[in-house]
BAGUKOL-818549 format. One record per atom (N, C-alpha, C): residue in three letters; residue number from 1; atom name; x, y, z. Coordinates in steps of 0.001 Angstrom, whole numbers. Each point is the difference from the previous one (the first is absolute). Layout:
<rs>
<r "ALA"; NUM; "CA"; <X; Y; Z>>
...
</rs>
This chain:
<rs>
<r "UNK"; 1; "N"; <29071; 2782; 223623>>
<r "UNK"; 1; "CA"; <-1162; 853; -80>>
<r "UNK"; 1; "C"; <-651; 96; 1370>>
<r "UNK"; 2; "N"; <-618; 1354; 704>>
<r "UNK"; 2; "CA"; <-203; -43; 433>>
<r "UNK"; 2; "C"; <-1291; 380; -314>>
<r "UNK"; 3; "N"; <-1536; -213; 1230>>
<r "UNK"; 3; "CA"; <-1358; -91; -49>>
<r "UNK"; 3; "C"; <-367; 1350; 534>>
<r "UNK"; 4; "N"; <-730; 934; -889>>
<r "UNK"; 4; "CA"; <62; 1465; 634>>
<r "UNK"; 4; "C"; <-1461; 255; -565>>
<r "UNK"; 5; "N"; <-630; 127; 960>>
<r "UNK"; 5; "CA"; <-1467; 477; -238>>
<r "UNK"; 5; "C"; <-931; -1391; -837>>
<r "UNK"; 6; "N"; <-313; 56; -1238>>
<r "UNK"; 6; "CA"; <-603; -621; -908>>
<r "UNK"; 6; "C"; <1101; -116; -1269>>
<r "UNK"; 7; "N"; <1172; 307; 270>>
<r "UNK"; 7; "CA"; <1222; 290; -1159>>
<r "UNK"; 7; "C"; <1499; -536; 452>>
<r "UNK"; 8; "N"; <640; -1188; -879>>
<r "UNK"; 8; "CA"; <994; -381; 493>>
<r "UNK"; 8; "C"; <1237; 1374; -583>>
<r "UNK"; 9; "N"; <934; 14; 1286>>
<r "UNK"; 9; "CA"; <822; 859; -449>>
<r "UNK"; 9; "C"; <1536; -591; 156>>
<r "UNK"; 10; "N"; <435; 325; -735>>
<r "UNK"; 10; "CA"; <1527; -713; -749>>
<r "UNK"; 10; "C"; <887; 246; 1259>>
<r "UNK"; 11; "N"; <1177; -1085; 599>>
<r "UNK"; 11; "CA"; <246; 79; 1046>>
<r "UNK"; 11; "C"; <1360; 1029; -54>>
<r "UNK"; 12; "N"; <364; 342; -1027>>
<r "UNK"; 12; "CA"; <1297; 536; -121>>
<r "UNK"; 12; "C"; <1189; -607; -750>>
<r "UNK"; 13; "N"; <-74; -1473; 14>>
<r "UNK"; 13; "CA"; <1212; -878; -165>>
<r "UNK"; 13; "C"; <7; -26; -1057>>
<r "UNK"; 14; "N"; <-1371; 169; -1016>>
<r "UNK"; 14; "CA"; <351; 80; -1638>>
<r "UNK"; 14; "C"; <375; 1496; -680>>
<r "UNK"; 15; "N"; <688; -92; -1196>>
<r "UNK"; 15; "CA"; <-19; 1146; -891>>
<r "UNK"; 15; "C"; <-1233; 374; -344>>
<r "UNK"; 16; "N"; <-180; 1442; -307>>
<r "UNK"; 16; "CA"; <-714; 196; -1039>>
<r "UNK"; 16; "C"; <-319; -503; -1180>>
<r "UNK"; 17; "N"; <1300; -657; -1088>>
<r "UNK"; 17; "CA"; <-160; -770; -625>>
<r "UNK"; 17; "C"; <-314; -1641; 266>>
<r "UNK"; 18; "N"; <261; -582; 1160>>
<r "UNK"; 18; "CA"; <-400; -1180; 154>>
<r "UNK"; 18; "C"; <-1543; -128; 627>>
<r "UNK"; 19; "N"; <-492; 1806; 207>>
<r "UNK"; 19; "CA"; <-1455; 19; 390>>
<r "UNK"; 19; "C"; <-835; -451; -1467>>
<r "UNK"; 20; "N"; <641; 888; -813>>
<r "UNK"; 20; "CA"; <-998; -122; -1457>>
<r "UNK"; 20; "C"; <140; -1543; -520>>
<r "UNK"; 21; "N"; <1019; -488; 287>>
<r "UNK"; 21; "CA"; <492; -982; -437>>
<r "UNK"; 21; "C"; <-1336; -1209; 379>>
<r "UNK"; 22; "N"; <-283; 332; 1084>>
<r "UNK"; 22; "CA"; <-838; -970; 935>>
<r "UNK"; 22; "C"; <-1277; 382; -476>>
<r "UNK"; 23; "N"; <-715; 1239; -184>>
<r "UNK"; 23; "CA"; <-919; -150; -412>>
<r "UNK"; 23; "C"; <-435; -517; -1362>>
<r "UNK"; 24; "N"; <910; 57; -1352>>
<r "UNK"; 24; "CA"; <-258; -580; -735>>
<r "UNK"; 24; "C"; <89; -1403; 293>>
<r "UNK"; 25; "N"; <654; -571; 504>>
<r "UNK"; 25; "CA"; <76; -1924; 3>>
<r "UNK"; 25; "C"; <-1446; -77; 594>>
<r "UNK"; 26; "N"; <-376; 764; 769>>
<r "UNK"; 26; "CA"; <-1310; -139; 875>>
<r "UNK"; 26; "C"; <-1320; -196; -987>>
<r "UNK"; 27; "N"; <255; 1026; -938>>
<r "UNK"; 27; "CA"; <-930; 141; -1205>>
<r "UNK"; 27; "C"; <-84; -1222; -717>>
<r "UNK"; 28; "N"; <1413; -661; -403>>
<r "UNK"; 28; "CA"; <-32; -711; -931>>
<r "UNK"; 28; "C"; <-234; -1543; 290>>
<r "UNK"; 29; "N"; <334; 1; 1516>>
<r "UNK"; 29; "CA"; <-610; -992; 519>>
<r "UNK"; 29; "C"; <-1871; -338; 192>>
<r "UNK"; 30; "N"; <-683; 1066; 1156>>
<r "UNK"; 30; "CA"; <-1360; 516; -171>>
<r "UNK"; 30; "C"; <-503; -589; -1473>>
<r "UNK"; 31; "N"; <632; 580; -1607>>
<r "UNK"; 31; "CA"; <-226; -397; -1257>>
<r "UNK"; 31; "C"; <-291; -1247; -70>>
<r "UNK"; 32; "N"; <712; -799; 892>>
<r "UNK"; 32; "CA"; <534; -1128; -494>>
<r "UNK"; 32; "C"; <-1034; -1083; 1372>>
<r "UNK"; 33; "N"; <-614; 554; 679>>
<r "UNK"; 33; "CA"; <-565; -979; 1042>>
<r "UNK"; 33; "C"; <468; 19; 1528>>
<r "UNK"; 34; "N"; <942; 196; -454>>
<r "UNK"; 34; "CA"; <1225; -378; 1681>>
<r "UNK"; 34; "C"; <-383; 961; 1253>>
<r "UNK"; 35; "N"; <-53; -541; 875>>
<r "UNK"; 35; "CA"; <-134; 1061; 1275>>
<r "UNK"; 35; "C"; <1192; 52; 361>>
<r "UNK"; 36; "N"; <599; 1364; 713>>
<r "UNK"; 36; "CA"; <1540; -71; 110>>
<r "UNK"; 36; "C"; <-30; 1001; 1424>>
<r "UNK"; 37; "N"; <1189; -256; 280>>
<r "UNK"; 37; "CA"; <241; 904; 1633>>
<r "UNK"; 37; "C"; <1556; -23; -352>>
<r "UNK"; 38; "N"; <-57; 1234; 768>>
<r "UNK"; 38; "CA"; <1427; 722; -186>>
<r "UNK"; 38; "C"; <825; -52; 1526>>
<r "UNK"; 39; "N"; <1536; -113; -388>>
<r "UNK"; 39; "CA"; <604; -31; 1276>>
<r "UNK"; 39; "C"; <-465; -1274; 636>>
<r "UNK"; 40; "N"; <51; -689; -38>>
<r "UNK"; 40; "CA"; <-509; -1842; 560>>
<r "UNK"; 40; "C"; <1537; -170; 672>>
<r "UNK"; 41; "N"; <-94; -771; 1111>>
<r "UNK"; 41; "CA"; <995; -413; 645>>
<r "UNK"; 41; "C"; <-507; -1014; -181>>
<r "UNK"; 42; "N"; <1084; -649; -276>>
<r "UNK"; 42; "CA"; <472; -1831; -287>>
<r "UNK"; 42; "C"; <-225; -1232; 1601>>
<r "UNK"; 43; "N"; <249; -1008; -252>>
<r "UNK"; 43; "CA"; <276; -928; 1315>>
<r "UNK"; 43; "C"; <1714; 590; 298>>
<r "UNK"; 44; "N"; <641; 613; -1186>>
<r "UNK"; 44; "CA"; <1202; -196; 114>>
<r "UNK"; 44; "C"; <581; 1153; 1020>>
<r "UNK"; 45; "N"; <-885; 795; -374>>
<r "UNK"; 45; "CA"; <437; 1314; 507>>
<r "UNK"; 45; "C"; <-59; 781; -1168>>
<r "UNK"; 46; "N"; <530; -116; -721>>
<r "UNK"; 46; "CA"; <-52; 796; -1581>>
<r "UNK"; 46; "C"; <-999; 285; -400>>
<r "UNK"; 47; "N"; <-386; 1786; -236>>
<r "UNK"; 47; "CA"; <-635; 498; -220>>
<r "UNK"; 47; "C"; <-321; 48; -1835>>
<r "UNK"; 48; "N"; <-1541; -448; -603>>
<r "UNK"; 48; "CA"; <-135; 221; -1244>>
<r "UNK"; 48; "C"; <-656; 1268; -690>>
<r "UNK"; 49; "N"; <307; 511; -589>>
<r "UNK"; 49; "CA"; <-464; 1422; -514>>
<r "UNK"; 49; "C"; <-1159; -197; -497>>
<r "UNK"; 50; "N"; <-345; -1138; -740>>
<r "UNK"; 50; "CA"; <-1150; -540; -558>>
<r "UNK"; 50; "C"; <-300; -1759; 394>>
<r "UNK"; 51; "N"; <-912; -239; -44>>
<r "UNK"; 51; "CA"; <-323; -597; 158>>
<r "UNK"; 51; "C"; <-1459; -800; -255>>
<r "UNK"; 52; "N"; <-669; -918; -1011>>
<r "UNK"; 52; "CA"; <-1552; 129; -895>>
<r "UNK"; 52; "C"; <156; -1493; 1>>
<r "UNK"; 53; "N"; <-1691; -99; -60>>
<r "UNK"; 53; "CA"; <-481; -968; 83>>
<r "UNK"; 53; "C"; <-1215; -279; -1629>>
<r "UNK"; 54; "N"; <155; -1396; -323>>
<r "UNK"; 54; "CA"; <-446; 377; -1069>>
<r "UNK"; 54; "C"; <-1219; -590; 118>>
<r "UNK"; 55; "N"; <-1428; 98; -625>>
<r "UNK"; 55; "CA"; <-1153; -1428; 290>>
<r "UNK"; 55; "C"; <60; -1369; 115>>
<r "UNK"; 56; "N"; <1376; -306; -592>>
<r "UNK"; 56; "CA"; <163; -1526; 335>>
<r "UNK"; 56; "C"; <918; -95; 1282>>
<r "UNK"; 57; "N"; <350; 1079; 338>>
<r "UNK"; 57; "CA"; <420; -564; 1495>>
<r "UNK"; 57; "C"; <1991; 349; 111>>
<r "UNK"; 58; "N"; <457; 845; -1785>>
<r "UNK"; 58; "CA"; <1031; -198; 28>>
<r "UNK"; 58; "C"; <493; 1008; 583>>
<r "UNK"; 59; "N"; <1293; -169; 655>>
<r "UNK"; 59; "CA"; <1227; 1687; 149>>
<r "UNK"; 59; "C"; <834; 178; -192>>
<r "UNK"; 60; "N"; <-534; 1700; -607>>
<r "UNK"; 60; "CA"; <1384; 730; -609>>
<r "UNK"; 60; "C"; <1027; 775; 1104>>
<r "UNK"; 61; "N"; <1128; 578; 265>>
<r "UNK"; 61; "CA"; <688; 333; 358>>
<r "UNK"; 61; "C"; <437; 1328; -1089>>
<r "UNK"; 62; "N"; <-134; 1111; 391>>
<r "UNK"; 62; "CA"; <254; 784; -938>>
<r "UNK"; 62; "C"; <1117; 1304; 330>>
<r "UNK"; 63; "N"; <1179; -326; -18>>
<r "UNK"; 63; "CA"; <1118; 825; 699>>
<r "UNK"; 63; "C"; <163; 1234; -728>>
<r "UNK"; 64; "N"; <-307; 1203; 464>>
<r "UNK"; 64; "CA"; <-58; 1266; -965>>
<r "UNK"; 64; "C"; <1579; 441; 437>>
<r "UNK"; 65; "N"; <637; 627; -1060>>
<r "UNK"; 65; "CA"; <1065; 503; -599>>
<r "UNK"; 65; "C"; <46; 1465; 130>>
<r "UNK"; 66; "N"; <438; 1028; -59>>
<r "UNK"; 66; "CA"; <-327; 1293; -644>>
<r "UNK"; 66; "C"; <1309; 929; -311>>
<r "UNK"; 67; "N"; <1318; -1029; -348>>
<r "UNK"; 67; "CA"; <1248; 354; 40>>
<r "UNK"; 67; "C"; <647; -875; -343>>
<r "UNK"; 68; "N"; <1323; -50; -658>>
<r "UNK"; 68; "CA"; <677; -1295; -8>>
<r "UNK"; 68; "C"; <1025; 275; 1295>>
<r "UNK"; 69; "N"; <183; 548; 547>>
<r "UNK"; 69; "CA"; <608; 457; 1063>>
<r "UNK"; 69; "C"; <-1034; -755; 1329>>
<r "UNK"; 70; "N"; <-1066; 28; -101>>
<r "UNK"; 70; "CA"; <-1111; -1079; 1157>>
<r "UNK"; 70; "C"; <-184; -1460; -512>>
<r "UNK"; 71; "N"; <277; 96; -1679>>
<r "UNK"; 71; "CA"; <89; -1520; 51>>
<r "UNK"; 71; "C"; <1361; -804; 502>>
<r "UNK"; 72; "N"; <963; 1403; -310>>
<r "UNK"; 72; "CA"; <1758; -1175; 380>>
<r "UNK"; 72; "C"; <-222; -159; 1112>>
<r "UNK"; 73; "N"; <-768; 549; 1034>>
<r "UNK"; 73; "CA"; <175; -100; 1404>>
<r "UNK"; 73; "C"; <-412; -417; 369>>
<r "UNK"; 74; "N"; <-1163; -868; -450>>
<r "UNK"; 74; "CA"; <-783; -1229; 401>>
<r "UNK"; 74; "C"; <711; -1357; -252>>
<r "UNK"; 75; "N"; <314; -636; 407>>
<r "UNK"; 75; "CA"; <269; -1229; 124>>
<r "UNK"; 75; "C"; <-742; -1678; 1046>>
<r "UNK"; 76; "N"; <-1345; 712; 251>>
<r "UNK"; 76; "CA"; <-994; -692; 933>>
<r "UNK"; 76; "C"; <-503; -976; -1360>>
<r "UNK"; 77; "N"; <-584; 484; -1062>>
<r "UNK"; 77; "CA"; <-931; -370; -667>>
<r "UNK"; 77; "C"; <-124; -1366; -466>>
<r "UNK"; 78; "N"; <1064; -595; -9>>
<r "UNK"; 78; "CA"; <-89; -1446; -159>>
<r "UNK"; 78; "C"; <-1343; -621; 1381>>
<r "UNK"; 79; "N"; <480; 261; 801>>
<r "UNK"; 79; "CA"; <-655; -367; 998>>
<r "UNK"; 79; "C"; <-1736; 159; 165>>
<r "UNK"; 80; "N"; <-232; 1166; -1051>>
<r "UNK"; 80; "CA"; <-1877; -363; 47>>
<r "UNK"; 80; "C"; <-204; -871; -1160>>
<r "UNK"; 81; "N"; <675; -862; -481>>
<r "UNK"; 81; "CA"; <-430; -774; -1309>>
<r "UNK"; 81; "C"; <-788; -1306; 1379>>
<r "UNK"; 82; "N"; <420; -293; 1378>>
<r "UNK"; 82; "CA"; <-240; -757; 278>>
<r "UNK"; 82; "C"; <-1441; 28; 936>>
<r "UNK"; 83; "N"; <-379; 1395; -634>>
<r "UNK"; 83; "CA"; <-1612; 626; 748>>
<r "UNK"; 83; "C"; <-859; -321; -1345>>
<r "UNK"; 84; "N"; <528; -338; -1215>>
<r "UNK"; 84; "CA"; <-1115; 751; -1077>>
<r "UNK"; 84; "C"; <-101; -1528; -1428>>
<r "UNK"; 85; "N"; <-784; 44; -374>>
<r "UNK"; 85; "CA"; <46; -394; -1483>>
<r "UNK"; 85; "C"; <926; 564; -785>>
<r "UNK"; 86; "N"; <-466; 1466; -74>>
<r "UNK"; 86; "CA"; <845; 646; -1123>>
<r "UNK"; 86; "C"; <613; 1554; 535>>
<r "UNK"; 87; "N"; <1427; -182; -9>>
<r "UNK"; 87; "CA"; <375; 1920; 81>>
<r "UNK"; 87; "C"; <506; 490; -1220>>
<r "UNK"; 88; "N"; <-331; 827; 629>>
<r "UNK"; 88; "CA"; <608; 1415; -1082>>
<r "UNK"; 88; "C"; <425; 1495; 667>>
<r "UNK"; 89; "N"; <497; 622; -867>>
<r "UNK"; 89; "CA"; <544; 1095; 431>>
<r "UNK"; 89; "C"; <-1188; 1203; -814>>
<r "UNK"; 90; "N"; <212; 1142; 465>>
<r "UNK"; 90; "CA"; <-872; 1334; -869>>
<r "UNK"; 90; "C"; <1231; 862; 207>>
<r "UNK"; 91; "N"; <82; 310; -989>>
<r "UNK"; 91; "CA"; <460; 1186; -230>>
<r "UNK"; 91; "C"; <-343; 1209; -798>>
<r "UNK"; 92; "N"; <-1; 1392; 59>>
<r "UNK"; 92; "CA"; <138; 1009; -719>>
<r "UNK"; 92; "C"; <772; -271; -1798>>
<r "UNK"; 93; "N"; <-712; 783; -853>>
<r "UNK"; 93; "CA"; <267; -477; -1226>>
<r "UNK"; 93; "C"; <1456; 418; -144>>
<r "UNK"; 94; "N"; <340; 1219; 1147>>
<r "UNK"; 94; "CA"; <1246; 919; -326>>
<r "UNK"; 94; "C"; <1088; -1241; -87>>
<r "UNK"; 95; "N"; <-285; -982; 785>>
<r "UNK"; 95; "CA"; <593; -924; 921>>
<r "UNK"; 95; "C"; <1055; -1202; -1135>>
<r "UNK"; 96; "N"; <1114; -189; -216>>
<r "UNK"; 96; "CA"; <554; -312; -1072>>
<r "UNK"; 96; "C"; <-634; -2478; 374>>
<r "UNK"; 97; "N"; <-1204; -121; -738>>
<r "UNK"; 97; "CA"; <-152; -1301; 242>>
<r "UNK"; 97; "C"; <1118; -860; 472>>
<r "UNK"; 98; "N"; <1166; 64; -855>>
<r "UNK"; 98; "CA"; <865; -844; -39>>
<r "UNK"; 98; "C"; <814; -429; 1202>>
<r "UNK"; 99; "N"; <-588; 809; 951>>
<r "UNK"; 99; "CA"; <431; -30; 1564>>
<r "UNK"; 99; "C"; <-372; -1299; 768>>
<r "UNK"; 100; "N"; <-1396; -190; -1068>>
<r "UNK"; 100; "CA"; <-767; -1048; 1272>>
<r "UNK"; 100; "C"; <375; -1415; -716>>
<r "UNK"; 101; "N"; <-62; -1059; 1196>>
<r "UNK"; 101; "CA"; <342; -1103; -343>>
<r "UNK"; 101; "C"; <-862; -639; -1221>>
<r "UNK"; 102; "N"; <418; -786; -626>>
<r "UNK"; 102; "CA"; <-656; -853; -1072>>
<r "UNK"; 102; "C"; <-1033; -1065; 1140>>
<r "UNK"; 103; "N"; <243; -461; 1009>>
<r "UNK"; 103; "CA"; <-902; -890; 209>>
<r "UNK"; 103; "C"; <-1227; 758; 898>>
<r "UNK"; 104; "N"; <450; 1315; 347>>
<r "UNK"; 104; "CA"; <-1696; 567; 439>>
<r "UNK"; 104; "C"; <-616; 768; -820>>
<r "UNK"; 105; "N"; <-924; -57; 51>>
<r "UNK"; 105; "CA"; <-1175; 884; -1198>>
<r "UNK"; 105; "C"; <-34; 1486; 199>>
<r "UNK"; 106; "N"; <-28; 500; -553>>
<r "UNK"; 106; "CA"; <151; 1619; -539>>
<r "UNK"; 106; "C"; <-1306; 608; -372>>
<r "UNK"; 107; "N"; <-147; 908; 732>>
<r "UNK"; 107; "CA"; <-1543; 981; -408>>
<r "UNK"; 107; "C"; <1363; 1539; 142>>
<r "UNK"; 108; "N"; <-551; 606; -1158>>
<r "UNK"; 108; "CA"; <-280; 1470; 214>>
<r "UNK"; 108; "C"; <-969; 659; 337>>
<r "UNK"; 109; "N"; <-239; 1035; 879>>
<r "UNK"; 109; "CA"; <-893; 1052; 442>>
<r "UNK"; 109; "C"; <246; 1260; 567>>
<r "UNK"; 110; "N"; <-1084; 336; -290>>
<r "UNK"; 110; "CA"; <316; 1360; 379>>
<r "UNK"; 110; "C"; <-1446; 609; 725>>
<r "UNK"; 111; "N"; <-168; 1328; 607>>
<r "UNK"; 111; "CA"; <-1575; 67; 605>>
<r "UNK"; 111; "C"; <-1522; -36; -690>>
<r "UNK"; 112; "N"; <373; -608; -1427>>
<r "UNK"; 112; "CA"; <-1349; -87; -293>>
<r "UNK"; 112; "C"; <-519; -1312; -491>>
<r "UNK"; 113; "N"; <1368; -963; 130>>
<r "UNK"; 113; "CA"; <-306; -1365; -194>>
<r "UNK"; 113; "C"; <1089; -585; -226>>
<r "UNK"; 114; "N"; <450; -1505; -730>>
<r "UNK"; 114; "CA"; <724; -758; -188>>
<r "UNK"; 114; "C"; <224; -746; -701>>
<r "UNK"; 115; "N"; <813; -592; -160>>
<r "UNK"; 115; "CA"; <142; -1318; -1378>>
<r "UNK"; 115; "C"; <907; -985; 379>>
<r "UNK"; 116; "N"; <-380; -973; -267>>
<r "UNK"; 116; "CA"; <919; -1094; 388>>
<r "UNK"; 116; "C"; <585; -573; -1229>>
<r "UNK"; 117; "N"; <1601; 356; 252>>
<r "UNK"; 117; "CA"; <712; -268; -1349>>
<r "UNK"; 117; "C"; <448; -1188; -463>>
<r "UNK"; 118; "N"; <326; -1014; 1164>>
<r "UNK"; 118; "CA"; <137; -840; 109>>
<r "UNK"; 118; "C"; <-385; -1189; 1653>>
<r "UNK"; 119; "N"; <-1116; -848; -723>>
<r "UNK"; 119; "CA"; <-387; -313; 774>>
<r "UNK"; 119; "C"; <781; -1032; 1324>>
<r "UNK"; 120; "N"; <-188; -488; 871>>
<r "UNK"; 120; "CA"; <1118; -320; 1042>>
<r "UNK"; 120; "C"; <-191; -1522; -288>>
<r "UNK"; 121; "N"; <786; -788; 694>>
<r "UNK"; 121; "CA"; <94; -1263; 170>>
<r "UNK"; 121; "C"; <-934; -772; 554>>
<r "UNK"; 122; "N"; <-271; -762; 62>>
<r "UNK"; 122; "CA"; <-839; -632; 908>>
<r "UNK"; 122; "C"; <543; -1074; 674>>
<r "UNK"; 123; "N"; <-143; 123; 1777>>
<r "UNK"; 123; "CA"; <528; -1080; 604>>
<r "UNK"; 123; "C"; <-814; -211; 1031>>
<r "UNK"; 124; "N"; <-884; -501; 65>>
<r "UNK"; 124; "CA"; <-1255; -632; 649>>
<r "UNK"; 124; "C"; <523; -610; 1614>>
<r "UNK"; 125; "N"; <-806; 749; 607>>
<r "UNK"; 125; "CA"; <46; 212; 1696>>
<r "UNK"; 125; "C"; <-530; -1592; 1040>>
<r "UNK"; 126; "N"; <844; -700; 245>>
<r "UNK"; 126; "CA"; <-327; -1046; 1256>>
<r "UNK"; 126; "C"; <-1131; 610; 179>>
<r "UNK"; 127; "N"; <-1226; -675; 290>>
<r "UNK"; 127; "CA"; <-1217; -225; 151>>
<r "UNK"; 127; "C"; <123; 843; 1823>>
<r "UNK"; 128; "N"; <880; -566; 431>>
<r "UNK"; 128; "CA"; <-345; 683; 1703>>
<r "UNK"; 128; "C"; <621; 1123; 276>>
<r "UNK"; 129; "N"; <952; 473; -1116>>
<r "UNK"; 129; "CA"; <337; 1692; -1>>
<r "UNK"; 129; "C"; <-563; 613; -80>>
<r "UNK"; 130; "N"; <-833; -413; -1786>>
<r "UNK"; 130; "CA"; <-1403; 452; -577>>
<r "UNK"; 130; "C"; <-998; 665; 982>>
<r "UNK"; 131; "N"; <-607; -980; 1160>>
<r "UNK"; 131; "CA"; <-919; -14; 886>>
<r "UNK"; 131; "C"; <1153; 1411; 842>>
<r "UNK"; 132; "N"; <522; -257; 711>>
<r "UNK"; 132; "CA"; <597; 964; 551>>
<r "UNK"; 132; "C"; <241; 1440; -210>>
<r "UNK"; 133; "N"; <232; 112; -1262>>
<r "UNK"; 133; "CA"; <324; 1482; -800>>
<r "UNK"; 133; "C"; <-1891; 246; -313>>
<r "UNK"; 134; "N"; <-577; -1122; -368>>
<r "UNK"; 134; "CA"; <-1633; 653; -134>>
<r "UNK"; 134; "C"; <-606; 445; 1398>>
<r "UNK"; 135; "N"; <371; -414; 1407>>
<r "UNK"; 135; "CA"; <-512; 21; 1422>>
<r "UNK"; 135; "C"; <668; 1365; 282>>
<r "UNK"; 136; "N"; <1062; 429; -647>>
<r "UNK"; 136; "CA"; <893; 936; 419>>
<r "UNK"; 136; "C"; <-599; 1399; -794>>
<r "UNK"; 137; "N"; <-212; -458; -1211>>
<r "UNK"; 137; "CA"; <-551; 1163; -1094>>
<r "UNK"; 137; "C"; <-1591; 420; 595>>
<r "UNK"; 138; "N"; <-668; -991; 516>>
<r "UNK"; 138; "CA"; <-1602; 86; 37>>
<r "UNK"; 138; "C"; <-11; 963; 1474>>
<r "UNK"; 139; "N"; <1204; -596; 996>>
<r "UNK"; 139; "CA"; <-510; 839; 1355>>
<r "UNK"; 139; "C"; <638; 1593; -64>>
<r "UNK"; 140; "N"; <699; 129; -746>>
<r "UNK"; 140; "CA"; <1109; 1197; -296>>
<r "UNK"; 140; "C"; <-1194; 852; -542>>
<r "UNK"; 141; "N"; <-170; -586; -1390>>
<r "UNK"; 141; "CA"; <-1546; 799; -937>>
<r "UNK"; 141; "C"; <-1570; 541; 1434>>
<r "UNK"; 142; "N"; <-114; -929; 414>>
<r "UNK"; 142; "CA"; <-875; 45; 1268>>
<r "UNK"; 142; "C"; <109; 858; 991>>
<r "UNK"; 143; "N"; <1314; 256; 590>>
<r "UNK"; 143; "CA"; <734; 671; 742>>
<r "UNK"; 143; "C"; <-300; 1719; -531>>
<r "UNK"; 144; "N"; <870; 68; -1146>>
<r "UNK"; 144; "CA"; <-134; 1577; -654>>
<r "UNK"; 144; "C"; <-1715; 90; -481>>
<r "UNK"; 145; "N"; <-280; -780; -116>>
<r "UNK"; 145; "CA"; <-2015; 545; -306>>
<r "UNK"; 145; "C"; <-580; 386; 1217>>
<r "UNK"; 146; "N"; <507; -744; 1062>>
<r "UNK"; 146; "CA"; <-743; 129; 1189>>
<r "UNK"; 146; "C"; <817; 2067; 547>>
<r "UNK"; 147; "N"; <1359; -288; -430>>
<r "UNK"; 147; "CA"; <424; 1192; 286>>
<r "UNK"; 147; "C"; <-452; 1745; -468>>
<r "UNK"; 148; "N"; <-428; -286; -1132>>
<r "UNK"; 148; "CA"; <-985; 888; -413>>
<r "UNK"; 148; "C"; <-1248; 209; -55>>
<r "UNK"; 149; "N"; <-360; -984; 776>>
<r "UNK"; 149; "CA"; <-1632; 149; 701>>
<r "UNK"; 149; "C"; <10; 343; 1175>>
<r "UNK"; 150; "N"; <1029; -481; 966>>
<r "UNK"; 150; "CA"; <222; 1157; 1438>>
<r "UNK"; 150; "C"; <2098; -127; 196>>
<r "UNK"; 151; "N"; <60; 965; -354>>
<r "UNK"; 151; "CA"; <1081; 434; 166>>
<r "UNK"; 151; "C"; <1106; 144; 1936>>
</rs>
């Protein structure tokens, strides 16, 4: 995303469908408490599509889908289980579930909201990752606020 005026604008790299896709998880998160930022780069390098924080301090990882043709071609995703508490995937309802793994959690959405069909695992974050991914989330969040107050 890029910072354009007072309005973030989509950088190109997503679908149309993985745009709508994003705004519902956004919704259903917001619903739910979580502050979330999109496009988060990792310590790893690996970029997260989602990414939320919950009031107790937890994180989600939220890898949006919008094809089974973008999910075969992902093969990173193991690798943000070691940023988060809990992942999951979103996908479009068109989207045949049975694609996504049994051990990450499953939301459907679409642009006017979401559902989480099955909720994700939980695997609780080393205390000094924790701190790290929160130092990383807080200056990132800080960063894009400050960016739409002077551009």
């Amino acid at each position: 995303m890029e910072i354009v005026g007072s309005a973030l604008k989509p950088d190109g790299r997503q679908s149309e469908t993985a745009s709508l896709i994003q705004r519902g998880v956004g919704r259903l998160l917001r619903a739910h408490d979580f502050a979330m930022l999109t496009e988060f780069t990792l310590n790893s390098g690996r970029r997260a599509d989602v990414i939320a924080l919950s009031p107790k301090g937890l994180l989600w990882i939220i890898e949006i889908k919008s094809s089974p043709e973008d999910f075969k071609a992902d093969n990173k995703w193991p690798e943000y289980r070691d940023y988060c508490d809990q992942f999951s995937f979103a996908i479009p309802q068109s989207m045949d579930a049975g694609l996504i793994p049994q051990e990450a959690g499953l939301i459907i959405a679409d642009h006017w909201g979401a559902e989480i069909i099955r909720p994700a695992s939980e695997h609780p974050l080393h205390a000094s990752r924790r701190r790290a991914v929160h130092m990383s989330f807080a200056r990132i969040a800080a960063q894009r606020l400050h960016g739409l107050w002077d551009p």
